[in-house]
C-alpha positions as CSV (number, residue, x, y, z in Angstrom):
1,X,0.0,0.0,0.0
2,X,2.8,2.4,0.8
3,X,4.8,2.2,-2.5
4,X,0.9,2.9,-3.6
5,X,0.4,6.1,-2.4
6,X,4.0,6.9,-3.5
7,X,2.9,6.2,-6.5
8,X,0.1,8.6,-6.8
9,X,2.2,11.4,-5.3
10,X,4.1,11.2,-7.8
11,X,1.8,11.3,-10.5
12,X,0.0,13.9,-8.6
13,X,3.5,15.9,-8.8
14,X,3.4,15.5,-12.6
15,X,0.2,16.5,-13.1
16,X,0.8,19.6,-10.8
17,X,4.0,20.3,-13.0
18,X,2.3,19.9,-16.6
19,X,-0.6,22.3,-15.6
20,X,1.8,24.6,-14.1
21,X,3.7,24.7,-17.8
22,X,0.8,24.6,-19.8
23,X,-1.4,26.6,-18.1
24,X,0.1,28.9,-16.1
25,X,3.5,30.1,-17.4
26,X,2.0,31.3,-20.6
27,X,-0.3,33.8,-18.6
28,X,0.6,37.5,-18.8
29,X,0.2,38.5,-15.5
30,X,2.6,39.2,-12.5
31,X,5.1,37.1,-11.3
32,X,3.7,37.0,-7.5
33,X,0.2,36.3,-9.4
34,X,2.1,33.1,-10.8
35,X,3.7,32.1,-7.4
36,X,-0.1,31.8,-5.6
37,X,-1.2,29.9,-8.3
38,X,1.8,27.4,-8.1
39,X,1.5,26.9,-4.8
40,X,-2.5,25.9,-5.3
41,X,-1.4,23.5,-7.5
42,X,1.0,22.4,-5.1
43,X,-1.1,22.0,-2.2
44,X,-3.9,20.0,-4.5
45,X,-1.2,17.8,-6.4
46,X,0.4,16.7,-2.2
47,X,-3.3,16.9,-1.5
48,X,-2.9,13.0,-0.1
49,X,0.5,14.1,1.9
50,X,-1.0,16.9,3.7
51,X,-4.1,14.9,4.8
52,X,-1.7,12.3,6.1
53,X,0.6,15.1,8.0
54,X,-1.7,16.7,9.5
55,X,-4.6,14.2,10.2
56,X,-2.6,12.7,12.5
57,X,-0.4,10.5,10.1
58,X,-3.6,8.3,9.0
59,X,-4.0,9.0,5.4
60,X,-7.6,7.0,5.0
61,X,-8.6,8.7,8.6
62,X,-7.1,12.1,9.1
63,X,-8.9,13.8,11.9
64,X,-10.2,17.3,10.6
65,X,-12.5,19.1,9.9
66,X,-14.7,18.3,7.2
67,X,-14.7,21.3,5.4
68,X,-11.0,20.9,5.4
69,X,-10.7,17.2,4.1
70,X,-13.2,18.1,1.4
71,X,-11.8,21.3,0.6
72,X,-8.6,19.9,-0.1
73,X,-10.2,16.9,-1.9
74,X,-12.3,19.1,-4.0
75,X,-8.7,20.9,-5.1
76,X,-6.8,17.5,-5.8
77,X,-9.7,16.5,-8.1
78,X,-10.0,19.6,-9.8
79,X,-6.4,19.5,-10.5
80,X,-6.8,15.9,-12.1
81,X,-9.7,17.0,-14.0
82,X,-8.3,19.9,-15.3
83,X,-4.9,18.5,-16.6
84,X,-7.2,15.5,-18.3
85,X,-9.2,18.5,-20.0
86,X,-5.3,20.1,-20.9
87,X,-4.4,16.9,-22.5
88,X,-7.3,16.1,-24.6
89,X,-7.2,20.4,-25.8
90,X,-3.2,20.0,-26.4
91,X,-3.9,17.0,-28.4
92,X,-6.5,18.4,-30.5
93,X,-4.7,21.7,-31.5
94,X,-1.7,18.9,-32.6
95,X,-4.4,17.2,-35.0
96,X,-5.6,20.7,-36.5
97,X,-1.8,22.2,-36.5
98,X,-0.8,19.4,-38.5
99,X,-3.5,18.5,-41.0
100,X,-5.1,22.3,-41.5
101,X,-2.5,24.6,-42.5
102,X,-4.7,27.4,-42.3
103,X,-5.0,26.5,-38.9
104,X,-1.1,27.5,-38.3
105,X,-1.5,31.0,-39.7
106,X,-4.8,31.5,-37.7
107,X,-3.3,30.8,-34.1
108,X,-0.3,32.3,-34.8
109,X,-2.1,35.6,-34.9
110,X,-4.8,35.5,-32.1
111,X,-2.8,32.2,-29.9
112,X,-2.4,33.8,-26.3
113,X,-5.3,35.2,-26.2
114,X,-7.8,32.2,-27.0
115,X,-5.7,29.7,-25.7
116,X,-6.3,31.4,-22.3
117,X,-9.4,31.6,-22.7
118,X,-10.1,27.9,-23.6
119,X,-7.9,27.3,-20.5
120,X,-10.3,29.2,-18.3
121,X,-13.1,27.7,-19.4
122,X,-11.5,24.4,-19.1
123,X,-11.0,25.3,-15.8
124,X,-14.7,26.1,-15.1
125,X,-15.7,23.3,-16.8
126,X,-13.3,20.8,-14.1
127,X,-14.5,22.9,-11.2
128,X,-18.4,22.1,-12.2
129,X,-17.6,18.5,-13.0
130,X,-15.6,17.8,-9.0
131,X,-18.5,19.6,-7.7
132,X,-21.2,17.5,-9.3
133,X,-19.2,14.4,-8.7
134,X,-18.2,15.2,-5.1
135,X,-22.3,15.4,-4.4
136,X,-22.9,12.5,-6.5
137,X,-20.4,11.1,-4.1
138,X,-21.5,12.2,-0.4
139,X,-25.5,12.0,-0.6
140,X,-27.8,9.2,0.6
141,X,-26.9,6.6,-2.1
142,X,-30.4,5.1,-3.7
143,X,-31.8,1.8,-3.9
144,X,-31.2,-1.0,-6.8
145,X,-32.9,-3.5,-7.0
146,X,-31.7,-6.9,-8.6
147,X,-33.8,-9.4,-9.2
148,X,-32.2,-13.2,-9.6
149,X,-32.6,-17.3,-9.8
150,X,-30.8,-19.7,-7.8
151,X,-31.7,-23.2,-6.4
152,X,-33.4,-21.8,-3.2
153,X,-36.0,-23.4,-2.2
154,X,-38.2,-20.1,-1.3
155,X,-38.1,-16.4,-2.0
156,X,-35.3,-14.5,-0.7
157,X,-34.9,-11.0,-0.2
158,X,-31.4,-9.5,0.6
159,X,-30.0,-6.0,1.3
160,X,-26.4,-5.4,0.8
161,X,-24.7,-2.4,2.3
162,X,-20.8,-2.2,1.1
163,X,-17.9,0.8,1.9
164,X,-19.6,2.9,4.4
165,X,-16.5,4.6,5.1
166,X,-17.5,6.2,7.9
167,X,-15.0,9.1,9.2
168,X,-14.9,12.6,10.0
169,X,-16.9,13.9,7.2
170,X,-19.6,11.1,7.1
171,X,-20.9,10.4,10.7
172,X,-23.8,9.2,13.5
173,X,-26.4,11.0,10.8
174,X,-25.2,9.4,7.8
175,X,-25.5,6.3,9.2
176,X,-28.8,6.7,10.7
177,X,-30.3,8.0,7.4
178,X,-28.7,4.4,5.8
179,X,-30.2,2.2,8.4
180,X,-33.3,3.8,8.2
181,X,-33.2,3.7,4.3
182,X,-32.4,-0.1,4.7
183,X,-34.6,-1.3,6.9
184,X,-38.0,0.4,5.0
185,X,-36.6,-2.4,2.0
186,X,-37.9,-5.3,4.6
187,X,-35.5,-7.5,3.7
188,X,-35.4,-11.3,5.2
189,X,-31.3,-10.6,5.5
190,X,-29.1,-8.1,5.8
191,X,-25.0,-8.2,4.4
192,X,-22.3,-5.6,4.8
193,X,-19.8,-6.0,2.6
194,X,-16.7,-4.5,4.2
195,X,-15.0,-0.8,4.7
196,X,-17.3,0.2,7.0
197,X,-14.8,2.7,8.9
198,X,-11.6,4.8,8.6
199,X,-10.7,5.2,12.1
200,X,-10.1,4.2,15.6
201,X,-13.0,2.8,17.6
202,X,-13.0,5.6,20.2
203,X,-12.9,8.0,17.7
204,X,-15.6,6.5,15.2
205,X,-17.5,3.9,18.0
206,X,-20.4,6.6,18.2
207,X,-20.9,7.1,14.4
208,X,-21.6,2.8,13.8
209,X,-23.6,3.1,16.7
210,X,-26.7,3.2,14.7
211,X,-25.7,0.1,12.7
212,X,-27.5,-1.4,16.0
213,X,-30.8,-0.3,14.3
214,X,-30.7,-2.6,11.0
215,X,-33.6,-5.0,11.3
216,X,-34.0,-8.4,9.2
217,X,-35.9,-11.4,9.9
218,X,-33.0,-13.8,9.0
219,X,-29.9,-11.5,10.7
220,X,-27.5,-8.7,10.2
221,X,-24.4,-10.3,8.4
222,X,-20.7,-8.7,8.0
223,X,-17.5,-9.2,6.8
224,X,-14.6,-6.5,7.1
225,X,-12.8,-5.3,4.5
226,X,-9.4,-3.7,4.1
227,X,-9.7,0.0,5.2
228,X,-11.2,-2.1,8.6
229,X,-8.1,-3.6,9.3
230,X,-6.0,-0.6,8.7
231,X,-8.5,0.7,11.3
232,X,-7.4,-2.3,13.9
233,X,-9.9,-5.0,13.6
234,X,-9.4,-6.7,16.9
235,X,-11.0,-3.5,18.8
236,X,-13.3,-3.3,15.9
237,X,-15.1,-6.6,15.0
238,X,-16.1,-6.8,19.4
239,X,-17.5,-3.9,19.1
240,X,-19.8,-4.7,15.8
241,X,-20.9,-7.8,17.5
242,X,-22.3,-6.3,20.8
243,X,-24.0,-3.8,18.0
244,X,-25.8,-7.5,17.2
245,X,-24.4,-7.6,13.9
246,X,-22.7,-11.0,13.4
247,X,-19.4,-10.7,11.9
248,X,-18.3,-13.9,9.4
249,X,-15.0,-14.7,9.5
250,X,-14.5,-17.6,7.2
251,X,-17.4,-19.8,8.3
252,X,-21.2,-20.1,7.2
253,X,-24.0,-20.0,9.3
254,X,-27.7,-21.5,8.8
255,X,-30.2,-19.0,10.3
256,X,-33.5,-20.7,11.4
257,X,-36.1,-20.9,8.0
258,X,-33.2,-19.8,5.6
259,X,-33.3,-20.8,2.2
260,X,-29.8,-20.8,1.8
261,X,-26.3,-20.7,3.8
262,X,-25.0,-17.5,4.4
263,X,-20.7,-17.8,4.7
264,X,-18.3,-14.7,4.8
265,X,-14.8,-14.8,4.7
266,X,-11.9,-12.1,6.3
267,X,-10.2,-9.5,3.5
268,X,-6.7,-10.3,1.8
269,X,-5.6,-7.4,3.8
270,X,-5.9,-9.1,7.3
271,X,-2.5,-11.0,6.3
272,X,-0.3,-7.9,6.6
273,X,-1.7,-7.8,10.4
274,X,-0.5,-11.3,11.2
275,X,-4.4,-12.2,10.9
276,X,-6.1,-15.0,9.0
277,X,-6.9,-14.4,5.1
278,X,-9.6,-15.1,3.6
279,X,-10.2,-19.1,3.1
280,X,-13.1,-19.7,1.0
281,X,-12.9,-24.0,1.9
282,X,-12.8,-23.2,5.9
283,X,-15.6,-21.3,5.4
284,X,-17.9,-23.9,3.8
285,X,-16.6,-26.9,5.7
286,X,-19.2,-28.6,6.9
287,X,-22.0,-26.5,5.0
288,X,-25.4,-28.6,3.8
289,X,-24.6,-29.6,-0.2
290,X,-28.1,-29.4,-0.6
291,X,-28.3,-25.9,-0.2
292,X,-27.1,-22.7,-2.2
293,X,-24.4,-20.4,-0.2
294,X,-24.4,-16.8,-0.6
295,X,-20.7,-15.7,0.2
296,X,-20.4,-12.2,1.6
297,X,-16.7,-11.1,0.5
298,X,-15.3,-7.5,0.1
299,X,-12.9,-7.6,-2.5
300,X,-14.2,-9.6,-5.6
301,X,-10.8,-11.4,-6.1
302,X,-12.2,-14.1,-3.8
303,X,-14.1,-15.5,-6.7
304,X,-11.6,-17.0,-8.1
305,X,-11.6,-19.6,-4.9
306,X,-15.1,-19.3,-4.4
307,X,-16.5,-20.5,-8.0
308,X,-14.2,-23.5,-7.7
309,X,-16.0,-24.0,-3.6
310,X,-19.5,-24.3,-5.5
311,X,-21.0,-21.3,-4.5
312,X,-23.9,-19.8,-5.9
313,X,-23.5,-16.0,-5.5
314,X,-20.9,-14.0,-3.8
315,X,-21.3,-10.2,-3.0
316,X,-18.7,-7.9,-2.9
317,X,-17.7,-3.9,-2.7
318,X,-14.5,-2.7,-2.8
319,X,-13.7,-1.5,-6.1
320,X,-16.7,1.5,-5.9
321,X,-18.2,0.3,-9.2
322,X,-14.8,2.5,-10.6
323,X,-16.1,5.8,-9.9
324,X,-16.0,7.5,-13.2
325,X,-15.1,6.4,-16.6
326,X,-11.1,5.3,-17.2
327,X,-10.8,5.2,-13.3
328,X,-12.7,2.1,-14.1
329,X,-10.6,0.4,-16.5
330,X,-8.0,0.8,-14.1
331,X,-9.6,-0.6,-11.4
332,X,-10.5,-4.1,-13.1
333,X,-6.9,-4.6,-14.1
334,X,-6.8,-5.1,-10.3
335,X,-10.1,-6.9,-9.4
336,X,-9.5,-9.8,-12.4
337,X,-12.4,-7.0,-14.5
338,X,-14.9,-7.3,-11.9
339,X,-16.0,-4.1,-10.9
340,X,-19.5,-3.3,-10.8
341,X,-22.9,-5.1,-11.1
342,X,-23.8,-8.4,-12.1
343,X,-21.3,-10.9,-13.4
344,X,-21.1,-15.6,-14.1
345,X,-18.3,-16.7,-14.1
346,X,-18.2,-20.5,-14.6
347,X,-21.4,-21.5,-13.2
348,X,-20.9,-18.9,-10.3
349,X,-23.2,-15.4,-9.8
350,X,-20.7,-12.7,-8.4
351,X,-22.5,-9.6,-7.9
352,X,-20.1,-6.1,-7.1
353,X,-21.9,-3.1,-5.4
354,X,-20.6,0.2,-6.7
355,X,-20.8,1.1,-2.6
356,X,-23.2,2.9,-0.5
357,X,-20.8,5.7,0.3
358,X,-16.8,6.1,-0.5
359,X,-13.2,7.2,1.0
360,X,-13.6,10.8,1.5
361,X,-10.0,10.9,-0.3
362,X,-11.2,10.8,-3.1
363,X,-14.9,11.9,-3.1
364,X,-16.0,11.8,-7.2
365,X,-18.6,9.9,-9.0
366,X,-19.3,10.4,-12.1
367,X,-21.9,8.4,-13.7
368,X,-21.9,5.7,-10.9
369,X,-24.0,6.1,-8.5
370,X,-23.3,4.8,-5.0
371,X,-26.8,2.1,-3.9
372,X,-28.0,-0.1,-1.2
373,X,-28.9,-2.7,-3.1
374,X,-31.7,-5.7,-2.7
375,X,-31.5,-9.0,-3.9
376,X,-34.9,-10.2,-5.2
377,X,-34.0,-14.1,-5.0
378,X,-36.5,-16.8,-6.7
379,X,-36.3,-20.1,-6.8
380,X,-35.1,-21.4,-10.5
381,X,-37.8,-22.2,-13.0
382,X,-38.4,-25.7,-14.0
């Protein structure tokens, strides 16, 4: 994860340095004018670095204000939006320069002038699109609802929760509003899917609090993902359980009248804590053949084990359906292309939830909308 982030900052720093060339050395203004605007960049491009220095050195929990973290958010994106905008607009005067020669004469004459001008709107035009995506990202997701066949024996209805990501900018009320939002689905179970917090448990305890509120004939089901074990498990998954929400680590359980077993299994990440991975086998040893398992896993990677165990649908969260287009191509090089909605994969259903909230790093969706989603499950036609 570290040589991650290293890897971001510095791309961040190139980004930050191309936008400086292109956009702001070529402006005829004052040198001191120039110097402000550098440092912006600056700031936005070691936006992850400043989080982490002054946050307390927790870069996925910085405690701050939240105007702060999302200020400083709000810059980073605008920054990455902007030099994409730069890019495409450098690329395209590179297409005309070369094929219209007409073109050539034309900027020649009048290049400063519109150049900045397409530069500032560019500008505007990165500005609108991190706001919209930063609200897209922060409100009350909606609900979707899937509808599905597998060998159950009766109906099934299941609401999945996934990256709650609760911190110092989402908190007790954004919780409460989710629970509440949940629980008017009626659904006969209830999964979480992982990341539920970015924090310590006596600084975010309070905020999960409500969790104690989800309601569901069958039980309230969770697995942890990886921002929970950067956010120390051991205190966490106690705490959880005297919420009563049962927490599935690598087994299966049979609630009372279920159509189906119910198995989760712990995140990849809990190996770099010395903890347990996740082992798809030890967690349907000893399961009834005759019935379907759901597995509950955060990071879809598992379903390369799991489809090979027999199971009949995992859900997962994790990659945040991608977030916005070419973020999302990126992100399925990493989760073996699954990354949001419905997928089969030899035999297997493996369903990825684009997440009912986000990291507050990174705060932008643009076209994928966070959900709570319910699984309307019917027995297969004969």
């Amino acid at each position: 994860m570290i040589s991650g982030m290293r890897t971001v900052l510095l791309l961040s720093l190139v980004l930050g340095a191309f936008v400086f060339v292109c956009a702001v050395l070529p402006l005829r203004c004052s040198r001191w004018l120039k110097v402000l605007l550098a440092g912006l960049i600056l700031l936005a491009a070691l936006c992850f670095k400043v989080l982490e220095l002054l946050g307390g050195g927790r870069i996925f929990a910085p405690d701050l204000p939240a105007w702060f973290v999302l200020g400083l958010s709000w810059l980073f994106l605008v920054l990455g939006v902007f030099a994409v905008l730069l890019l495409v607009f450098g690329v395209l005067r590179l297409v005309l320069w070369l094929l219209v020669p007409r073109w050539r004469r034309l900027e020649a004459l009048v290049r400063c002038r519109w150049v900045c001008r397409v530069h500032a709107g560019g500008l505007l035009l990165a500005a609108v699109i991190c706001s919209v995506g930063m609200y897209e990202a922060l409100r009350l997701p909606e609900v979707r609802v899937v509808p599905l066949q597998l060998p159950v024996r009766a109906p099934l209805r299941v609401a999945l929760l996934s990256d709650l990501h609760v911190d110092a900018v989402k908190g007790e009320d954004f919780v409460r509003a989710l629970v509440e939002r949940t629980n008017e689905l009626g659904a006969d179970v209830v999964l979480v899917a992982g990341d539920l917090v970015d924090g310590e448990l006596a600084k975010r305890g309070e905020a999960l609090r409500p969790l104690a509120g989800l309601r569901a004939r069958l039980g309230v089901f969770v697995v942890l993902g990886n921002h929970d074990y950067f956010s120390g498990a051991e205190e966490w998954t106690p705490f959880l359980r005297s919420l009563g929400l049962q927490v599935l680590c690598n087994e299966w359980v049979l609630p009372e009248g279920a159509p189906a077993v119910l198995a989760g299994v712990a995140d990849p990440a809990a190996r770099l804590f010395g903890l347990e991975g996740p082992d798809v086998a030890k967690a349907l040893r000893g399961a009834p053949p005759e019935l379907p398992v759901l597995l509950l896993a955060h990071q879809p990677q598992v379903g390369l084990r799991a489809r090979e165990c027999g199971v009949a649908l995992q859900v997962s969260g994790h990659t945040h359906g991608g977030q916005l287009p070419g973020l999302a191509e990126v992100t399925a090089r990493f989760n073996c292309g699954w990354v949001s909605g419905l997928y089969e994969t030899q035999g297997m259903l493996l369903y990825v939830s684009n997440g009912s909230s986000l990291w507050t790093g990174m705060p932008l969706r643009l076209g994928v909308p966070s959900e709570i989603t319910l699984f309307e499950i019917s027995p297969l036609s004969r």
